[in-house]
N, C-alpha and C positions, 0 to 999 in steps of 0.2 A: 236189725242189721242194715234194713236200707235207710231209714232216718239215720242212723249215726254215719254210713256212707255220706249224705246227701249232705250231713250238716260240714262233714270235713273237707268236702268239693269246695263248697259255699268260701268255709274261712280262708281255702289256698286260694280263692279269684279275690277277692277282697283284696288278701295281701299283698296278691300279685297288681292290684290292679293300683294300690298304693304307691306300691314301689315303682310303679311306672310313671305315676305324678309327680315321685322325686325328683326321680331321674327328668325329668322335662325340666322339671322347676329349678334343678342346679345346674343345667345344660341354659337356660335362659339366663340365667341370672352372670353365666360367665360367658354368654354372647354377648348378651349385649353391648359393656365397653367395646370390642371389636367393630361391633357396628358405629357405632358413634365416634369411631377414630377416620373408619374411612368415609363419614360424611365432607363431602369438600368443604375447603376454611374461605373460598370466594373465589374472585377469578384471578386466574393464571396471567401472572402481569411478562411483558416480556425480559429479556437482559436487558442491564442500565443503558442508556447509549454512550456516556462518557466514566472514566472514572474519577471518583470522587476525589477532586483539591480545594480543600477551603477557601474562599475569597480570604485576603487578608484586612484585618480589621480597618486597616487605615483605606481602603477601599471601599469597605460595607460603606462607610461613614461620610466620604465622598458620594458614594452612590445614592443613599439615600437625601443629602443635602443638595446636590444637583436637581434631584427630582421634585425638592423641597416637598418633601413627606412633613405631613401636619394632621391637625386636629380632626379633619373631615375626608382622612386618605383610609383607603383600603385598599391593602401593597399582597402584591401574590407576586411569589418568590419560585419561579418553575426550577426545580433542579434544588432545592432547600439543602440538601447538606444536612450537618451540624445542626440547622434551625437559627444561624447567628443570626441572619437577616430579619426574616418576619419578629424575633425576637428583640431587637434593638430597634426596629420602625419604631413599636409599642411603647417598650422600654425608655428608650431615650429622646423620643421623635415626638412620642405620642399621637400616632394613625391611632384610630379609630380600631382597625381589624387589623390582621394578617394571616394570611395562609401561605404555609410552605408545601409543595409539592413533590413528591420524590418516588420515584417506581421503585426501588429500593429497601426493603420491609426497616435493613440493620440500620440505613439512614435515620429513617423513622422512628426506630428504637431510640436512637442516639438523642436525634431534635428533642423528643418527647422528653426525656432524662433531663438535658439541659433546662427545657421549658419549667419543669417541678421547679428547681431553683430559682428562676428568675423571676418568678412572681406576679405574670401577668396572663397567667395560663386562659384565664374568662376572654381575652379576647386575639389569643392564638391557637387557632388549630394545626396541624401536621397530616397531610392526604396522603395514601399512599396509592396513588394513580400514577397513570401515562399525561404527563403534559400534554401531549398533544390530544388526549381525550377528554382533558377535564372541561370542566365549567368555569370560565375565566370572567364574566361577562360583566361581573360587578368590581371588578378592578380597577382603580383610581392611579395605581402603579402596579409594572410590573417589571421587574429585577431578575436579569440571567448571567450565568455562568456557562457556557455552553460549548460551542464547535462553533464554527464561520459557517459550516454546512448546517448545523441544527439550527440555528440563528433564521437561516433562508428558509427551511423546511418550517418554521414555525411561524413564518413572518404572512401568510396565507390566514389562519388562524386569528392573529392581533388584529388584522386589518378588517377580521368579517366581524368578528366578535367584542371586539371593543371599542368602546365610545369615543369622541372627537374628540380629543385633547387629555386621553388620558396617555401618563409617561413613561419610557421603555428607557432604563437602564441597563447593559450590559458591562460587564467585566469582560476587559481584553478582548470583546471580539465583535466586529462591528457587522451591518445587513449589508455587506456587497454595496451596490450601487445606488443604493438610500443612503445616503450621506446623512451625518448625526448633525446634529443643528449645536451641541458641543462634545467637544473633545478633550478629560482632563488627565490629568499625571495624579498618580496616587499612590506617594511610596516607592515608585517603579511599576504600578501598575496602570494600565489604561483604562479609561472607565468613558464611555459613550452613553449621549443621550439622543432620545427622539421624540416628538410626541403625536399620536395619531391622527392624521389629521382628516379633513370633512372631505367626503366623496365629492368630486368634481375639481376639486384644487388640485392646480401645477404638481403640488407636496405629495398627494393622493395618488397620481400617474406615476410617480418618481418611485412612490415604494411600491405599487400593485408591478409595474414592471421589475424591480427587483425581484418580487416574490416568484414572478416565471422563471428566473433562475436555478430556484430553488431546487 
């Protein structure tokens, strides 16, 4: 009587103790996606600071012929949009590189879309960063669409981080009290240039005091 007690204990822990590895093992298997969803996807960029209006083409094309973008240019386009810009330097210009920038994920979505088509995807990227955090510092040109006020907030930045004589075109809106070295009409649009110039020249004083403005 007591061995066949002892042996029916035995098979009820056994089964019991089976049925509890189940239960773990389907309890795991449908956590886990939960977990893996609330891993974070990177960091938390802030709101746009402008909302998105496309330079119009007959602009880009100005813009980047003023700055005379060529074979040995690498053009970073703060505020990218669409991706028209970095994507026609390449395209039609032939720069070397381009990167567009844009805090904007759906921008990014878009540029990227556009870029599949145009065929020069090996030497355009699309960031999706804060302009004023990224890394600009090998830029040959660099191309904005902005505010008059974001213009000045970023003009701090151009002047510490990029090299003497490389060129700053904007769309429609100029740095305050740095005067553009030219001024054209494109279309009906206004298109400014500048180029940075070497610490200790008159040129140098004239945008670093602009940049106090900011």
């Amino acid at each position: 009587m007591h061995p066949e007690g002892g042996e029916s204990v035995k098979i009820k822990v056994i089964l019991y103790l089976l049925a509890l590895v189940f239960c773990l093992n389907g309890y795991d298997a449908s956590a886990q996606p939960a977990v893996q969803e609330q891993q974070p996807s990177g960091k938390q960029l802030r709101s746009p600071d402008v909302v998105f209006v496309p330079t119009p083409y007959e602009a880009v094309e100005a813009m980047l012929k003023v700055a005379k973008v060529g074979k040995g240019d690498v053009v970073y386009d703060l505020g990218s949009g669409d991706g028209r810009i970095p994507i026609m330097a390449v395209q039609k210009y032939n720069a070397a590189r381009a990167v567009g920038i844009d805090i904007n994920p759906e921008r990014i979505r878009e540029a990227q879309a556009n870029l599949k088509t145009a065929g020069v995807a090996d030497r355009v990227r699309f960031l999706n960063e804060d302009l004023f955090e990224a890394n600009i510092s090998d830029a040959t040109v660099v191309t904005l669409y902005l505010l008059p006020s974001l213009n000045l907030k970023l003009l701090p930045k151009l002047l510490a981080e990029l090299k003497p004589g490389t060129r700053i075109v904007s769309h429609a809106f100029d740095m305050g009290s740095w005067k553009p070295q030219q001024t054209l009409n494109a279309g009906g649009s206004t298109v400014y240039f500048w180029t940075i110039p070497a610490k200790g020249t008159p040129e140098y004083d004239a945008a670093a005091e602009a940049a106090k403005r900011a």
